[in-house]
C-alpha positions in Angstrom: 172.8 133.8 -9.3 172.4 136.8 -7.5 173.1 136.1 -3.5 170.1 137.5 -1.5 172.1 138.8 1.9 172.4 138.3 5.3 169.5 137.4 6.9 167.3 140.4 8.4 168.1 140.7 12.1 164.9 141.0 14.4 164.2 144.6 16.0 164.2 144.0 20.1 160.3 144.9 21.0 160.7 148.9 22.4 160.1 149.3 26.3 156.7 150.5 27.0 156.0 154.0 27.4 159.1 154.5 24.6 158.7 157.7 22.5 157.5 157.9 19.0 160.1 157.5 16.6 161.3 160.1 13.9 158.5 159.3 11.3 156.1 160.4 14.5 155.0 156.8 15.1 153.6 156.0 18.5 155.5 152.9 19.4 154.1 149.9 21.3 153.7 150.9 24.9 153.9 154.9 23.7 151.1 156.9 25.4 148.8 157.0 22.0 149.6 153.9 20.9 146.8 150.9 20.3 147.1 148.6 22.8 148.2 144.8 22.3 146.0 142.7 20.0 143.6 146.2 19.7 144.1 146.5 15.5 145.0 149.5 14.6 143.3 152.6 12.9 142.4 151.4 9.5 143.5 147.5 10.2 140.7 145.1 9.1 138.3 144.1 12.0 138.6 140.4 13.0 136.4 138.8 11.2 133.3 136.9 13.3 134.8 132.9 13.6 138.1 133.2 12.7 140.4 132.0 15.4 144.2 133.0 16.1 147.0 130.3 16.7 149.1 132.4 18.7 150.0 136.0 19.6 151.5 138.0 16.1 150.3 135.5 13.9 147.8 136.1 11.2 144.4 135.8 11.7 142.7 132.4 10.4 139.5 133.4 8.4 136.6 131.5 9.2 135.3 129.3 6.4 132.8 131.4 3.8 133.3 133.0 0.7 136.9 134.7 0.3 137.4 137.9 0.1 140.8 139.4 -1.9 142.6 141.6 0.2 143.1 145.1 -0.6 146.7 145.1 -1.8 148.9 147.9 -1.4 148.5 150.9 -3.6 151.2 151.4 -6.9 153.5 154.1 -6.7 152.2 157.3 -8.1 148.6 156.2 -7.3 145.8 157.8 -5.0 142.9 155.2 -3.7 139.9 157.7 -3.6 138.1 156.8 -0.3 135.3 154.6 -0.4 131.7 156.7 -1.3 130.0 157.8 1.7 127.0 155.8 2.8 123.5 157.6 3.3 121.4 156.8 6.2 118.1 156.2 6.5 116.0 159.5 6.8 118.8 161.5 4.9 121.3 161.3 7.5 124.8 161.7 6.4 126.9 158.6 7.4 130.8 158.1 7.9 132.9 156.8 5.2 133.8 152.8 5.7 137.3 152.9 7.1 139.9 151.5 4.1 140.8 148.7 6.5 137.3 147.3 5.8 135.5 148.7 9.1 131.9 149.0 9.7 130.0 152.4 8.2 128.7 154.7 11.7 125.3 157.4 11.2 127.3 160.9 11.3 126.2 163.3 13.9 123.5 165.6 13.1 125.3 169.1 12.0 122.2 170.5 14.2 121.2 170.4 17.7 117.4 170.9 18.7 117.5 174.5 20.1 117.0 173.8 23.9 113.4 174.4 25.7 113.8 178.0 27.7 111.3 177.1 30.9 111.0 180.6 33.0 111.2 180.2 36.6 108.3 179.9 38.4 107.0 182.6 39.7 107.0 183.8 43.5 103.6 182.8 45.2 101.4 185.6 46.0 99.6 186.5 49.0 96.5 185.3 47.8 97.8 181.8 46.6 99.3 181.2 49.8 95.9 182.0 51.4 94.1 179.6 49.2 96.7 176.3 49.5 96.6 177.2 53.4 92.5 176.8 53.0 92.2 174.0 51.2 94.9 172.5 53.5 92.7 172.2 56.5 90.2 169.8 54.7 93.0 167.0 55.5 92.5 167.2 59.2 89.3 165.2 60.9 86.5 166.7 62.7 86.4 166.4 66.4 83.9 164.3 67.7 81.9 166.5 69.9 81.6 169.0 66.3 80.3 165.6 64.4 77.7 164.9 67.1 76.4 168.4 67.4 75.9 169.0 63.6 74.1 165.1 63.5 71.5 166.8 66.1 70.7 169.9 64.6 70.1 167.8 61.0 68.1 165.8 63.0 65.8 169.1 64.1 66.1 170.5 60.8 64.8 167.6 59.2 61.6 167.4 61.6 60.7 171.1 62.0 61.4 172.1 58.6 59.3 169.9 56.6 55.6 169.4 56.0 54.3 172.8 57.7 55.3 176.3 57.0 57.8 178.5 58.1 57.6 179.2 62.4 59.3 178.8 65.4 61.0 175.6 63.9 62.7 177.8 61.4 64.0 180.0 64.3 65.1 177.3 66.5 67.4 175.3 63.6 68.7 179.1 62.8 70.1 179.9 66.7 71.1 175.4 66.2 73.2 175.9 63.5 75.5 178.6 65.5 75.8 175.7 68.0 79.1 174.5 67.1 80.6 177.9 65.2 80.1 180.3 68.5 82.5 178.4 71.2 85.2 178.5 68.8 84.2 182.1 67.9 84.4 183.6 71.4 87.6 181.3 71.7 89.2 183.4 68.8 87.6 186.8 70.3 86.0 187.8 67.1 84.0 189.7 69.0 82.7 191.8 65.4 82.1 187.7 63.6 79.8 187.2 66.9 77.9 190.4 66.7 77.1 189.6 62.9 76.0 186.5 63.6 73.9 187.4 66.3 71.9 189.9 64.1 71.6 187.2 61.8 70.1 185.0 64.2 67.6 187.5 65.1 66.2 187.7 61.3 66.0 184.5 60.9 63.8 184.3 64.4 61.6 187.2 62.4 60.0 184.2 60.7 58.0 183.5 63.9 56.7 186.7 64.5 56.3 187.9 60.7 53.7 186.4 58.5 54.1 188.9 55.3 56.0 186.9 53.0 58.1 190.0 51.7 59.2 190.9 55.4 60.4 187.1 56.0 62.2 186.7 52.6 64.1 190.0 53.2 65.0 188.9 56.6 66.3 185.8 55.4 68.2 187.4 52.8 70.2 189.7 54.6 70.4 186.9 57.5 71.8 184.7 55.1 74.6 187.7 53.6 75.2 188.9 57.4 76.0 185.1 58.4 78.2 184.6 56.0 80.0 187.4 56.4 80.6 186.5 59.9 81.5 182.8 58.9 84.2 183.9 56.9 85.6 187.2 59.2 85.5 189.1 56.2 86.0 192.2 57.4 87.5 194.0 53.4 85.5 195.0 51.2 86.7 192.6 48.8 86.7 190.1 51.4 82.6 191.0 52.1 81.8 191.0 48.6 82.7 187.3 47.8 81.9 186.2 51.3 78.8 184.3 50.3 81.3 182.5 47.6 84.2 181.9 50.4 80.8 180.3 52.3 80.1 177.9 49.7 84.2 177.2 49.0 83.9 176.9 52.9 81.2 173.8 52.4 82.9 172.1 49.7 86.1 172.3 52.5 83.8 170.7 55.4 82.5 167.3 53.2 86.2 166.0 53.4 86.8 167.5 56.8 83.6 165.5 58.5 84.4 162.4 56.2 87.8 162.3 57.9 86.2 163.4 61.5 84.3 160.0 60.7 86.6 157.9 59.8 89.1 158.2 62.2 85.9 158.2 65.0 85.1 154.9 63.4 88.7 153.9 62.9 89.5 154.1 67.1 85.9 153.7 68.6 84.5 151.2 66.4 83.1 148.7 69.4 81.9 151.8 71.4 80.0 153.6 68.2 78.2 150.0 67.5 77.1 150.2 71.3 75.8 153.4 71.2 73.9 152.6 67.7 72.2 150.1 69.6 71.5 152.0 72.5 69.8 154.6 70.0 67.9 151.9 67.9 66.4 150.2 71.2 65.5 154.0 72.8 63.8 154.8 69.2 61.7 151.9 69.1 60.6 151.9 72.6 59.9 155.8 72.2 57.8 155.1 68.9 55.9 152.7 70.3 54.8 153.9 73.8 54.6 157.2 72.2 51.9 155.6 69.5 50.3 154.3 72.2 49.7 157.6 74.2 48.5 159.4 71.1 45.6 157.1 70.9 44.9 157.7 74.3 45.2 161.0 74.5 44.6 163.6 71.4 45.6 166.5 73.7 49.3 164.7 74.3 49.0 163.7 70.3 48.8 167.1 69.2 52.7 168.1 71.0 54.2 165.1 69.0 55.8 165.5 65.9 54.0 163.8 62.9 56.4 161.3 61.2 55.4 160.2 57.6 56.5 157.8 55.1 56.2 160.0 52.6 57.7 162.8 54.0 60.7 160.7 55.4 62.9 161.3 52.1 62.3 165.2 52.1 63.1 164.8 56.1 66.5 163.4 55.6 67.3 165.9 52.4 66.5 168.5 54.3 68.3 167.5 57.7 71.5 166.9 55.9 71.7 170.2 54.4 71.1 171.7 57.7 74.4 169.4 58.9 76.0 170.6 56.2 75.4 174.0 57.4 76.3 173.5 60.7 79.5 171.8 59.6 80.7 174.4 57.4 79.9 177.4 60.2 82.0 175.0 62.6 84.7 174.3 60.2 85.0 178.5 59.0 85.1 179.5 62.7 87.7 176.9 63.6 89.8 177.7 60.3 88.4 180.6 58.6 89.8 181.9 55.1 93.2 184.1 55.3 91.9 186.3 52.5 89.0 187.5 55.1 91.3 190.4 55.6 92.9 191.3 52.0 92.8 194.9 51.1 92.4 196.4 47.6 96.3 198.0 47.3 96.4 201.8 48.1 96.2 203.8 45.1 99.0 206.5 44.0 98.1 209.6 45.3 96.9 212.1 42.9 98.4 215.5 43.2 96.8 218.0 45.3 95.4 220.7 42.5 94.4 217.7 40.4 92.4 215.8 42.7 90.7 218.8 44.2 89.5 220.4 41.2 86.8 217.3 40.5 85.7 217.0 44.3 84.9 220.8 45.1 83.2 221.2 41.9 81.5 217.9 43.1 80.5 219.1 46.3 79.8 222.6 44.9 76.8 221.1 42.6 75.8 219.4 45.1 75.4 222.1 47.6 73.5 224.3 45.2 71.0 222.0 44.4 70.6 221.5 48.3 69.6 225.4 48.5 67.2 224.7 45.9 65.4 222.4 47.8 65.8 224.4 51.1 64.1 227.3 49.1 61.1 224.9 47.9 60.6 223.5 51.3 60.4 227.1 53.0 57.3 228.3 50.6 55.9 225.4 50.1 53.2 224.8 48.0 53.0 228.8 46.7 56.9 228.1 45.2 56.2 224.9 43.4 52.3 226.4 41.9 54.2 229.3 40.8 57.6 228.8 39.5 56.9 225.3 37.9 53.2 224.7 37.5 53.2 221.4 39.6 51.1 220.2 42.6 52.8 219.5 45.7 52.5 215.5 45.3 53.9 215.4 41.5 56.6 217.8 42.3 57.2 215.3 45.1 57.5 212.7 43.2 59.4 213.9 40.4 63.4 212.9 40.6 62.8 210.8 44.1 64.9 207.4 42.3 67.4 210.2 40.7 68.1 211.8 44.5 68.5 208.3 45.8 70.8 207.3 42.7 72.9 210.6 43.7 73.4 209.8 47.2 74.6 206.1 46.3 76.8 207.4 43.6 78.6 209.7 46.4 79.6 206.7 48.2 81.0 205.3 45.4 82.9 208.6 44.5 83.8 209.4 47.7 85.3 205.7 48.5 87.4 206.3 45.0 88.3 209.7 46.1 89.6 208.9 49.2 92.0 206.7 47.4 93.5 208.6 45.2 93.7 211.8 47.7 97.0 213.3 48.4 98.6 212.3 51.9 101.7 212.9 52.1 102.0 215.9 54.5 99.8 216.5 57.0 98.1 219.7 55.0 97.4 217.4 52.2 95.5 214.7 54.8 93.8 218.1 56.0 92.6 219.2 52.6 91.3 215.5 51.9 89.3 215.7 54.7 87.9 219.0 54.2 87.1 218.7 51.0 85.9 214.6 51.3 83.6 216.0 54.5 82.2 218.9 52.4 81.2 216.2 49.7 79.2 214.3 52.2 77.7 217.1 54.0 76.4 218.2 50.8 75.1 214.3 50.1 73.6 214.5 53.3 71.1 217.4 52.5 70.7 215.4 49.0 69.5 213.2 51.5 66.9 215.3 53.3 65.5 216.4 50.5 64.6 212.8 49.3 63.0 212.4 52.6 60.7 215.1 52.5 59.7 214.5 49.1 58.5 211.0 49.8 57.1 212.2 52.9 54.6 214.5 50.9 54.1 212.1 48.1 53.1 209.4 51.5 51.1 211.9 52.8 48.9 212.3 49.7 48.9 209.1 47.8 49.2 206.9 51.0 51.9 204.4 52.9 52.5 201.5 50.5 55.2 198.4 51.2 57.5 199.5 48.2 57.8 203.1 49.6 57.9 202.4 53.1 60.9 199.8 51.8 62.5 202.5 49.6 62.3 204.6 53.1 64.4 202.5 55.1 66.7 202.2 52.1 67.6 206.3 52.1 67.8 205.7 55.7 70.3 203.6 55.3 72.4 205.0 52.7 72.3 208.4 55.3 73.8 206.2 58.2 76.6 204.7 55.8 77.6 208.4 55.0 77.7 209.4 58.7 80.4 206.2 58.8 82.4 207.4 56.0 82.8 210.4 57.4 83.5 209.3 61.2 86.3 206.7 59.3 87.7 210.0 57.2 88.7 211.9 60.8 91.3 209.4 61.4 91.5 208.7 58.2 91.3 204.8 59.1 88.4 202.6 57.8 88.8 198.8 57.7 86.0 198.5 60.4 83.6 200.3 57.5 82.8 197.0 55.4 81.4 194.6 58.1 80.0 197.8 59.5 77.7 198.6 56.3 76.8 195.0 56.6 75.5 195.7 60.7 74.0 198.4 59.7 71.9 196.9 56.9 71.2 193.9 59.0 69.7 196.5 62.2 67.9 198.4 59.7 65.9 195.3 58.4 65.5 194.0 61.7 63.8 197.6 63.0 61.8 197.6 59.8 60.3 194.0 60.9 59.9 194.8 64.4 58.1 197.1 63.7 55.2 195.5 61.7 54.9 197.4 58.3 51.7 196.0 57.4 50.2 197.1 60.5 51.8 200.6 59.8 50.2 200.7 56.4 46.7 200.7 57.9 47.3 202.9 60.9 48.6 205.3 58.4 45.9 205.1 55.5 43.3 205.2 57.8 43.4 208.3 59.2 41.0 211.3 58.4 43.4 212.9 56.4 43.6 209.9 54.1 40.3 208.4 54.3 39.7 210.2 50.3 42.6 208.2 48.9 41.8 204.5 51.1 42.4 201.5 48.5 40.9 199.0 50.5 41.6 196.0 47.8 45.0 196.3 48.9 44.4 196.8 52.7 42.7 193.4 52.2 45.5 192.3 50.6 47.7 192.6 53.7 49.4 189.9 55.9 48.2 188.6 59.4 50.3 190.9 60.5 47.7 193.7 60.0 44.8 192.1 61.3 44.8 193.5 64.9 44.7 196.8 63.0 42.7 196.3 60.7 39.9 194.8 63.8 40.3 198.1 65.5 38.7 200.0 62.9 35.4 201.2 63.4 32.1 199.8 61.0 31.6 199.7 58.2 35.2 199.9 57.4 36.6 196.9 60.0 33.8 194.4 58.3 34.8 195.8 54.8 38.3 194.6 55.2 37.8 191.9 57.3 35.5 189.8 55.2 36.2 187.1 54.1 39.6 186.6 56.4 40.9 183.7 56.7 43.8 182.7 58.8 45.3 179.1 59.7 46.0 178.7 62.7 49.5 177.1 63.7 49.5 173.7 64.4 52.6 172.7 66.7 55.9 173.8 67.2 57.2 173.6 63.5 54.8 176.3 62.3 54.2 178.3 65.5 54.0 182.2 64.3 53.4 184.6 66.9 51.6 187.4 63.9 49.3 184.2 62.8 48.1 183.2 66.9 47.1 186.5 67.1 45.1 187.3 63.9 43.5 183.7 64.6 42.6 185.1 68.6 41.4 188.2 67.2 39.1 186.9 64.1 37.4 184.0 67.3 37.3 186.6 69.8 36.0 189.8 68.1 32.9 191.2 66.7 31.5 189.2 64.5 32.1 190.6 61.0 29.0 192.0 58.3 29.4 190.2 55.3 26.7 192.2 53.8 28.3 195.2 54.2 31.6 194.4 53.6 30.9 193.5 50.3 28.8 196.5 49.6 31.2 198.7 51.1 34.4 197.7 48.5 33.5 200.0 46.1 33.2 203.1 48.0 36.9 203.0 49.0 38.4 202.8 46.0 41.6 205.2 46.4 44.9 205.5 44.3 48.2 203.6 45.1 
């Protein structure tokens, strides 16, 4: 019998923080080392139920199916690690742990390359003009602005409808300024207030002017001018789009008098409800005592305004656009659009040989073909028979719309020009000039010479609307050079945009002033072009021509005044100062030969 020993002495428990030993084992305590009753790296997990009877005993497994422990390898042996496990979607999973531990999804050996997002970009100018326009929508409308654009809807709405276009249509056009023009001379846009003036003068041409062309001209250009002085726009750019900033400008004002509204409602809710009565009780005493007069009286009828169901809907369209209107003029003057003044950026300056080659040969052509015409104009009719074979009137009208195409062309060049011309010494601002000023002189006899031709072709054919029309036009593209070349002396023109839109706007204004129907007879019925009269088409003409046309002598007066009829204005709405006086005229004069009128049609038969 073999004897087995002493028994085994306990080893003491090491202190903690006690250093690994010499087979590099962390001992209990060691920095490293699992904590107490933490099981070590590849120990078996505790299983879920079992229970422990005290600290270093074993582990009691729960009751269940046994498992057989993995016993310790033989010597000389390898155990191959377990297979690894394959996770759903491909992933590659840990290996189980040999103590029996739970299989983990491995990381994925790629990351998702990460999402570059640029930085944003710096605002622009222009952005930070838009967010500051659209800001002001946020703040309310003062109450004084509410109640003046609610009155002039309310004119709108009862001169505007049911009657042509009159004195009404002037009065809601000087209305609508109402609330814009304090805040205006406020500001001291003194150049916004000037536009806007000339555009209240062409829309007042619609009660003096019956010929429909003049008025829809006038109301054109009123409505450009007006907007331009809305918005300041006082760069091109800024002019261009200034009827778009206009309607940008009304979308603004629907939140701006929503909010004017609500916060007038919001603090003066028992006062508003007091004046609404107070306006309900004064409208139905007014309708009634007012009904009652009118039956009384036709004379006092015929100053009232004429209220109809049926013309109530198209009443209140109508006179809440023209609030609208009136909001949005209030709402630009009192915050207009920052962009009004944006500039196109300077160009790079050309060098000097470069850019002067294309302008002096420019202005070189130009000035030939100006001596030309000088040379035709000195002979006269003996140069154009003989050298090309034409009468006076066809050589007069050939190449008028290519002369007017030239001079608009040189604006265009010369405003393209100037941007590119050298500036960078003082000589090269001097050669610009000179040359930019020789360009324009040379356009300015272009000029001329369109002039005098349609002045010979008018003079043998007779004054119509288009050519009178196309007059004023070359009139106006010869004042618009004069500017250019009064902004190229100091070289400074950012007063020429709003100014080409003045001078459009005083142009039209002259040409309805001065009555171009009335001018059309005075002119084709002189002796001189008595042979070429078309009197279907001085029949044709407006009220405006009939004084003119009553102060011809018989048979020609009763010729084109048969069969005249004129409506005479009713009441304020439709007043029209051109229409009063054709209907005086036709109930005072002579009394008119219908018998010869008709019989006298074909013997003035003339070409247009």
């Amino acid at each position: 019998m073999t004897d087995a020993g002493p028994p085994a002495t306990p080893t003491p428990p090491e202190p903690e923080g006690h250093e690994p030993d010499a087979a590099g084992t962390p001992r209990s305590g060691a920095p490293g080392a699992p904590a107490r009753g933490t099981p070590a790296a590849g120990a078996a997990a505790p299983t879920p139920g079992a229970t422990s009877d005290a600290p270093g005993r074993p582990t009691t497994p729960a009751p269940g199916p046994a498992t057989a422990p993995a016993g310790p390898a033989a010597p000389g042996t390898t155990t191959a690690p377990p297979p690894a496990a394959t996770a759903p979607g491909g992933a590659r999973a840990y290996a189980a742990p040999t103590g029996g531990g739970v299989a983990t999804a491995a990381p994925p050996t790629t990351w998702p390359a990460p999402t570059y997002l640029p930085p944003p970009l710096p605002p622009t100018r222009f952005t930070l003009a838009r967010d500051e326009f659209w800001a002001a929508r946020a703040l309310p409308a003062p109450a004084p602005v509410l109640a003046a654009c609610a009155g002039v809807g309310a004119l709108g709405g009862l001169l505007l409808v049911g009657h042509p276009l009159g004195l009404g249509a002037a009065l809601v056009g000087l209305a609508v300024w109402g609330a814009a023009a304090p805040t205006l001379v406020r500001r001291r846009a003194w150049g916004a207030l000037v536009t806007a003036a000339l555009a209240v003068a062409l829309v007042a041409m619609v009660a003096v002017r019956d010929a429909a062309w003049v008025v829809a001209l006038c109301l054109t250009v009123a409505a450009v001018a007006g907007a331009v002085a809305a918005t300041s726009a006082r760069s091109a750019p800024a002019v261009a789009s200034s009827l778009l900033s206009w309607g940008a400008g009304a979308l603004r004002a629907l939140p701006w008098v929503r909010h004017g509204v609500g916060a007038l409602v919001g603090t003066r809710r028992a006062e508003l409800l007091v004046a609404l009565r107070s306006v309900a009780v004064t409208v139905v005493l007014l309708v009634v005592f007012g009904a009652l007069f009118a039956s009384a009286d036709t004379v006092f009828a015929s100053y009232l305004p004429r209220f109809g169901v049926g013309l109530l809907p198209a009443q209140l369209a109508v006179g809440t656009l023209v609030a609208l209107v009136a909001a949005t003029l209030a709402h630009l003057a009192l915050a207009p659009p920052a962009w009004s003044d944006h500039r196109l950026p300077e160009g790079r300056p050309a060098r000097r040989g470069e850019w002067l080659l294309p302008v002096v040969a420019l202005g070189t052509l130009v000035l030939a073909f100006v001596l030309v015409q000088v040379g035709a104009l000195v002979d006269g009719h003996r140069h154009v028979l003989d050298t090309l074979g034409l009468s006076y009137a066809e050589y007069a009208r050939q190449g008028f719309a290519q002369l007017v195409a030239v001079t608009a062309l040189t604006l265009v060049v010369v405003g393209l020009a100037a941007r590119r011309a050298p500036r960078e010494t003082s000589q090269d601002r001097l050669v610009s000039r000179v040359a930019l000023g020789f360009l324009c002189l040379g356009s300015l006899g272009v000029v001329a010479s369109a002039l005098r031709r349609m002045d010979l072709y008018v003079e043998t054919f007779g004054l119509t609307r288009l050519r009178l029309l196309v007059l004023v036009g070359e009139i106006v593209l010869a004042v618009l050079l004069v500017l250019v070349m009064a902004a190229g002396v100091r070289w400074r023109g950012t007063w020429l945009p709003r100014a080409a839109v003045q001078v459009v706007a005083v142009a039209m204004l002259a040409l309805a002033l001065a009555n171009p129907d009335a001018q059309i007879v005075r002119h084709n019925t002189t002796e001189e072009a008595r042979e070429q009269l078309d009197v279907l088409y001085l029949r044709g003409l407006s009220a405006d021509a009939v004084p003119a046309l009553d102060a011809l002598d018989e048979p020609l007066r009763s010729c084109v005044l048969d069969g005249r009829v004129v409506v005479a204005p009713e009441g304020l709405g439709d007043a029209n100062l051109s229409r009063s006086r054709a209907v005086a005229v036709l109930a005072d004069g002579a009394p008119v030969d219908s018998d010869g009128g008709s019989a006298c049609t074909s013997a003035y038969r003339g070409s247009r």
